[in-house]
C-alpha positions as CSV (number, residue, x, y, z in Angstrom):
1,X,50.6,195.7,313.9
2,X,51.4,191.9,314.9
3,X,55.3,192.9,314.2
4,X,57.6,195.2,313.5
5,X,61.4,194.9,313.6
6,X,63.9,192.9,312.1
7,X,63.8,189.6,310.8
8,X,66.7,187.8,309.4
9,X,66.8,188.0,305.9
10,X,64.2,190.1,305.6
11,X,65.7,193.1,307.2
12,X,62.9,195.6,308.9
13,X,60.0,194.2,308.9
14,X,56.0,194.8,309.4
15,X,53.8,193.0,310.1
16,X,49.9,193.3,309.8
17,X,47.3,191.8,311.2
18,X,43.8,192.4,309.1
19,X,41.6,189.8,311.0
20,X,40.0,186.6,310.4
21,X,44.0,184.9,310.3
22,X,45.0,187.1,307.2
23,X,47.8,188.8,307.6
24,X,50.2,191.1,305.3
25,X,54.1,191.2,305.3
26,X,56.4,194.3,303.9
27,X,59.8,193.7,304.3
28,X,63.1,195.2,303.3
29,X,62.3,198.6,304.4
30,X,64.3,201.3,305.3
31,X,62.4,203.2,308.2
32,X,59.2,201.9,310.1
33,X,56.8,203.8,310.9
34,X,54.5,201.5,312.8
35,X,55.1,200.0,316.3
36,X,53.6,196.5,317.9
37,X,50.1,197.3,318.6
38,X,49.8,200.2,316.7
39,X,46.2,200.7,314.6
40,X,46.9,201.1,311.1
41,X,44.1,202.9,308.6
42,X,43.6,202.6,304.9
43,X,46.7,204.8,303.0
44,X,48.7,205.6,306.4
45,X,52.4,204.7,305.4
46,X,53.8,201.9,307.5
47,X,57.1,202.7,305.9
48,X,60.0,203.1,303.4
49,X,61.2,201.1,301.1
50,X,65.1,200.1,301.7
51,X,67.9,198.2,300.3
52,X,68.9,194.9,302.9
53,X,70.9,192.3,302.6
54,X,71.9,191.4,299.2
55,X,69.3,193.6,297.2
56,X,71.1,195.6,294.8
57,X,68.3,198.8,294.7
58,X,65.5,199.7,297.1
59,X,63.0,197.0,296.9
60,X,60.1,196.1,298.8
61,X,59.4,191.9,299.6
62,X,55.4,192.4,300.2
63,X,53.1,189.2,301.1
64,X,50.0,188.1,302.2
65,X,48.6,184.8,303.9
66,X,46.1,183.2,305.6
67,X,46.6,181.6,308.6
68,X,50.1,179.6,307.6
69,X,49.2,179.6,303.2
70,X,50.5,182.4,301.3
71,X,47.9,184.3,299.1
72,X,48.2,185.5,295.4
73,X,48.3,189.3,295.9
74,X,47.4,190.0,292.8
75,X,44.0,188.9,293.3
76,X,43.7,190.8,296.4
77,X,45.6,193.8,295.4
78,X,43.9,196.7,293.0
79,X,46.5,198.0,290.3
80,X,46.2,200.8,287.7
């Protein structure tokens, strides 16, 4: 974990650090899980989702990037 706290309009914030300058964002949550320097491993929860700022229901803001360039998660990301 590279971060995790607040960020203005994002609301509570983590973020992770995966090596080689690619990095993943969740924001919006409602409880974090993870500290600065904690070690995350594949499926531990990092969090809850939560409603900040002007959401109007639970959402989570989720990114990825690569060095300073965002990434298309849906290439990255496997869904069922």
């Amino acid at each position: 974990v590279d971060y995790s706290g607040w960020l203005r309009g994002y609301g509570q914030i983590i973020i992770l650090n995966h090596g080689d300058r690619y990095f993943s964002i969740s924001a919006h949550l409602s409880r974090r899980d993870k500290e600065k320097g904690d070690r995350v491993k594949a499926g531990e929860v990092i969090g809850a989702l939560g409603q900040t700022g002007p959401l109007t229901k639970p959402s989570l803001y989720f990114e990825l990037r690569r060095g300073g360039s965002n990434l298309n998660a849906m290439k990255w990301l496997k869904v069922h």
